[in-house]
C-alpha positions in Angstrom: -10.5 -15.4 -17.0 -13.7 -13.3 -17.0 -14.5 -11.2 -20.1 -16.7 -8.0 -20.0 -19.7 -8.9 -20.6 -20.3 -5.8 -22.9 -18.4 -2.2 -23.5 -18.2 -0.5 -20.2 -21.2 1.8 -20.0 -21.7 5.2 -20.8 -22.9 6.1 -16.8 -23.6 9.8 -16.2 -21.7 9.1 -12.8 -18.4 7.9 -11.6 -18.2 5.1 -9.5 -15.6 4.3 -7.3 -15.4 1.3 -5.0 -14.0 2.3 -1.7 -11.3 0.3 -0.4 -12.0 -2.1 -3.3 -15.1 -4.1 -3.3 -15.4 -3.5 0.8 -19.1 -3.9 1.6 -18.4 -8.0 0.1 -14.9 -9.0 1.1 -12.0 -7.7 4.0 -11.2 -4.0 3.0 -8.1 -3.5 1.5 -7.0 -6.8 0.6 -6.3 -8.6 -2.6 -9.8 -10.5 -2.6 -11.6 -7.1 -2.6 -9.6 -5.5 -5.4 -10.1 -8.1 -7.4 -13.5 -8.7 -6.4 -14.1 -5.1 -8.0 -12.2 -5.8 -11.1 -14.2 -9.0 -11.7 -17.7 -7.1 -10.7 -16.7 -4.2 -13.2 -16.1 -6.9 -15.7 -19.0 -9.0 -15.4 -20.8 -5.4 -15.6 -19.3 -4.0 -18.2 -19.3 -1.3 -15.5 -16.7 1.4 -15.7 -15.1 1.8 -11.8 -12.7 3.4 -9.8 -10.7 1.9 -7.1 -9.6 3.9 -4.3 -7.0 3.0 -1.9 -5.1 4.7 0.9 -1.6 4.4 0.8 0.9 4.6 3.4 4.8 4.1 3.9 5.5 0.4 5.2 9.0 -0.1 7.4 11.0 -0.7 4.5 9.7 1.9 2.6 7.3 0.0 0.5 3.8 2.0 -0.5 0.8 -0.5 1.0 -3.0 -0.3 0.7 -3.7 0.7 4.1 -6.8 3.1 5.6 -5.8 3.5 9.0 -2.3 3.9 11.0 -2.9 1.3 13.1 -3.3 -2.0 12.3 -5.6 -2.7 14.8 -9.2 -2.5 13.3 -8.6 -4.5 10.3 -6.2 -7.2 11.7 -6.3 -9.7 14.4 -3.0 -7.9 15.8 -2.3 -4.9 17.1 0.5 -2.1 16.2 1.1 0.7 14.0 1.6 0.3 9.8 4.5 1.5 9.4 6.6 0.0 12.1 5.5 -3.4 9.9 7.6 -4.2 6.7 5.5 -5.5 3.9 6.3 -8.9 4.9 5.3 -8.9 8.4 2.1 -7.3 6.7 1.4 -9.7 4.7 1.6 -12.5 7.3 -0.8 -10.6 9.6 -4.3 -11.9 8.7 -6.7 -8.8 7.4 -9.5 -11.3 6.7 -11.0 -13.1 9.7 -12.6 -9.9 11.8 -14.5 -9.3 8.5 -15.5 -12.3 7.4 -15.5 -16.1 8.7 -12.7 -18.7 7.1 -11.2 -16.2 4.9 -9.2 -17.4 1.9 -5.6 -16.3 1.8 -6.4 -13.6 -0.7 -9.0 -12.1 1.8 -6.3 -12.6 4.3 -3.7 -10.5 2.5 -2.9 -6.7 2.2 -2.6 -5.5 -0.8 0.6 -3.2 -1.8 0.2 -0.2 -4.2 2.7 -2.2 -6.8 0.7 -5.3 -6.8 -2.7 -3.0 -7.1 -1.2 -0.6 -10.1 0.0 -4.4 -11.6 -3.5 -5.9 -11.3 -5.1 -2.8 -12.9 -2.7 -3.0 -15.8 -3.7 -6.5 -16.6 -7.6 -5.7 -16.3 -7.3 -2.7 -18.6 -5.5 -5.4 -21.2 -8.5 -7.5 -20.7 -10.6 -4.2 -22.1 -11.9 -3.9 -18.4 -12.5 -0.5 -17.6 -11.3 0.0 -14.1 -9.1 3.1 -12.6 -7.4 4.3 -9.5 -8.4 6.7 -6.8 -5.2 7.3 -4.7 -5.4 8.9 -1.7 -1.9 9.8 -0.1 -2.0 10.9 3.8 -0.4 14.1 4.7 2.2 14.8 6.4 3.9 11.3 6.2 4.5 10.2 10.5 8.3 8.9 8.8 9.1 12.2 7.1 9.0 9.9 3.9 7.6 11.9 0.2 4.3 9.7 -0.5 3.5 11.9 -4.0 6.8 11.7 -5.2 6.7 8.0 -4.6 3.8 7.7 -6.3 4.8 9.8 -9.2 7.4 7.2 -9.8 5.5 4.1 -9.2 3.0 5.5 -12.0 5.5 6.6 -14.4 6.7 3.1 -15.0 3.1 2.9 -16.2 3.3 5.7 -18.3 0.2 6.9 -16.0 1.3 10.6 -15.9 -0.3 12.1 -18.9 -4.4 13.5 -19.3 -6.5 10.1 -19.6 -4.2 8.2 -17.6 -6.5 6.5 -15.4 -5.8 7.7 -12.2 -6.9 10.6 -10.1 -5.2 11.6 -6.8 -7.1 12.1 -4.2 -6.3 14.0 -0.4 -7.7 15.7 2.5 -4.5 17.9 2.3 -4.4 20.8 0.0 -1.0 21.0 0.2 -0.4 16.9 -1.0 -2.8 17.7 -3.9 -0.6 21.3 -4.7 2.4 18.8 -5.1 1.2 16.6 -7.0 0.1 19.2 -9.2 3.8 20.0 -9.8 4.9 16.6 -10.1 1.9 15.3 -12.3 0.0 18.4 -13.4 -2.0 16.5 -15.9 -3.6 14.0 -13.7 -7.0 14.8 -11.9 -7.4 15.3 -8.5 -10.3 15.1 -5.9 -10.3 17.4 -2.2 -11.5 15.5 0.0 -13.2 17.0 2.8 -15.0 16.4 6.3 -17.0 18.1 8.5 -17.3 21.6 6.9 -16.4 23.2 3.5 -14.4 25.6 5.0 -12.4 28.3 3.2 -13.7 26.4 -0.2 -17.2 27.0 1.0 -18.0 29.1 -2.3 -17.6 25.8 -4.7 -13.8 27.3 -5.6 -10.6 25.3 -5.5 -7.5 26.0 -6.9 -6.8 25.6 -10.6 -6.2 22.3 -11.7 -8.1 20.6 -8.9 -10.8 19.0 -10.4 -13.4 17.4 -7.7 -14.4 18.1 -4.6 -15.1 14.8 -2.6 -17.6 15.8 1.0 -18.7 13.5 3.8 -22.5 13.3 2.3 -22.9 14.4 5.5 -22.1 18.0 4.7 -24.5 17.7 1.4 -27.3 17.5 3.8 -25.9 20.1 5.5 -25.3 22.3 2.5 -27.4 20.9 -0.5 -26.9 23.9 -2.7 -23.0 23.2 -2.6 -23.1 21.2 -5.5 -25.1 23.8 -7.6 -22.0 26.4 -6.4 -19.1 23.6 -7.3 -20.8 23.6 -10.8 -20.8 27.1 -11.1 -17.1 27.6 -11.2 -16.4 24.2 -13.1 -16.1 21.7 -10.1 -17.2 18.2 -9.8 -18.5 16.6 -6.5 -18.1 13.2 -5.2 -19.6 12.6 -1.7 -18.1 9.6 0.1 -19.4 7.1 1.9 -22.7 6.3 -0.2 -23.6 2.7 0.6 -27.8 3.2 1.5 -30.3 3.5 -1.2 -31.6 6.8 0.8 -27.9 8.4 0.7 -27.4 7.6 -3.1 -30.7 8.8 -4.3 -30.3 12.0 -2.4 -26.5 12.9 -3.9 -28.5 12.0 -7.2 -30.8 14.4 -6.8 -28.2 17.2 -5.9 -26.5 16.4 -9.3 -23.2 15.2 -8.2 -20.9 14.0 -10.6 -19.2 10.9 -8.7 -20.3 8.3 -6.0 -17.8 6.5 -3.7 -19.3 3.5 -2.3 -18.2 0.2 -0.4 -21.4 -1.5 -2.5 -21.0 -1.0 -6.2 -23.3 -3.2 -7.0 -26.0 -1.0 -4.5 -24.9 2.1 -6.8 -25.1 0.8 -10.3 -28.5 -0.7 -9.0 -30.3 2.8 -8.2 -28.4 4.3 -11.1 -30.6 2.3 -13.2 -33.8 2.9 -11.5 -35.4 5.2 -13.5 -37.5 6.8 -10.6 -35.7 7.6 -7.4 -37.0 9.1 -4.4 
């Protein structure tokens, strides 16, 4: 067991580690989730983990980014034609890294994600969930309302719970503002600002979250987003150049596949 090595730290920023710990093990799989767990403890680094989830074909929520199968596997097909078993037999380790173990092998499923978070936060390790639910569902099936359930046997539905929900549809995040209005939410967004352009969004939508692509674009958007309450977390940062710009802008969050990259030029006192 791995205890914090101190109280997680006050950071000015959020941190969230995309697709678990995914710059050091297989995206997406058990090893890199708990890879992040153990990093945040060892840190005493508060983190979020953020994970796409996605209808399996027995109607199990997995951890999944894309609808194929095919980047991240040594099989082809699409996700949701796959029930979680046949997932889980498929081997998610081997095009990222050489002799995987069986854990960087294995998809992880939503449950067994919100379960290893649960124990983590009873070990005093400060780690969180990012979910991001894909709208519409290819199967017809209700991914926020599953969720909703899934975190209610937490009792994750209230303000400090520690999850945020996180979309590139509007209309996913508007539902889940019904179903869990107390729980912050993140628009993700790529390419252009669009009809938010003005640093706006709908009431009870927290964070905006751009390709840092469109920062460059646009470096004044975060200024506008402040203006009218919003917080901005750019996605992917994993360079030291890309980080230390959004850290000049003044956003509020970093998304990273390299935690340990982001902490690091967090605590350099000088950045370029």
């Amino acid at each position: 067991m791995i205890s914090p090595v101190h109280a997680a730290r006050p950071l000015s920023h959020q941190l969230f580690a995309h697709r678990g710990f995914s710059g050091r093990q297989p995206e997406m799989t058990i090893a890199a989730y708990r890879a992040a767990i153990d990093w945040a403890g060892e840190t005493g680094t508060r983190l979020g983990l953020e994970c796409d989830v996605q209808f399996s074909a027995d109607d199990q929520l997995i951890c999944l980014h894309d609808s194929r199968v095919d980047r991240t596997a040594t099989t082809t097909g699409i996700a949701f034609e796959f029930t979680v078993a046949e997932l889980k037999a498929l081997d998610f380790g081997s095009r990222q890294t050489q002799n995987p173990s069986e854990e960087q092998r294995t998809l992880i499923t939503l449950a067994e994600l919100l379960a290893m978070v649960d124990e983590a936060r009873q070990r005093d390790i400060d780690v969180t969930l990012a979910i991001e639910t894909k709208h519409p569902n290819p199967r017809g099936l209700d991914t926020e309302d599953r969720v909703a359930d899934m975190l209610a046997d937490y009792g994750w539905t209230k303000a400090g719970a520690p999850v945020r929900i996180i979309s590139f549809s509007m209309e996913a995040l508007l539902k889940v503002g019904r179903l869990l209005p107390e729980l912050e939410r993140t628009y993700l967004q790529q390419f252009d600002f669009g009809d938010y352009e003005t640093g706006q969004l709908p009431d009870g939508i927290e964070a905006f979250g751009p390709d840092i692509a469109m920062l460059r674009a646009d470096p004044d958007f975060v200024a506008r987003a402040h203006q009218h309450g919003k917080q901005v977390h750019p996605w992917t940062l994993n360079e030291p150049h890309d980080i230390d710009f959004a850290l000049s802008l003044g956003v509020d969050g970093l998304t990273t596949d390299f935690p340990d990259r982001a902490l690091d030029r967090l605590n350099t006192p000088a950045r370029a």
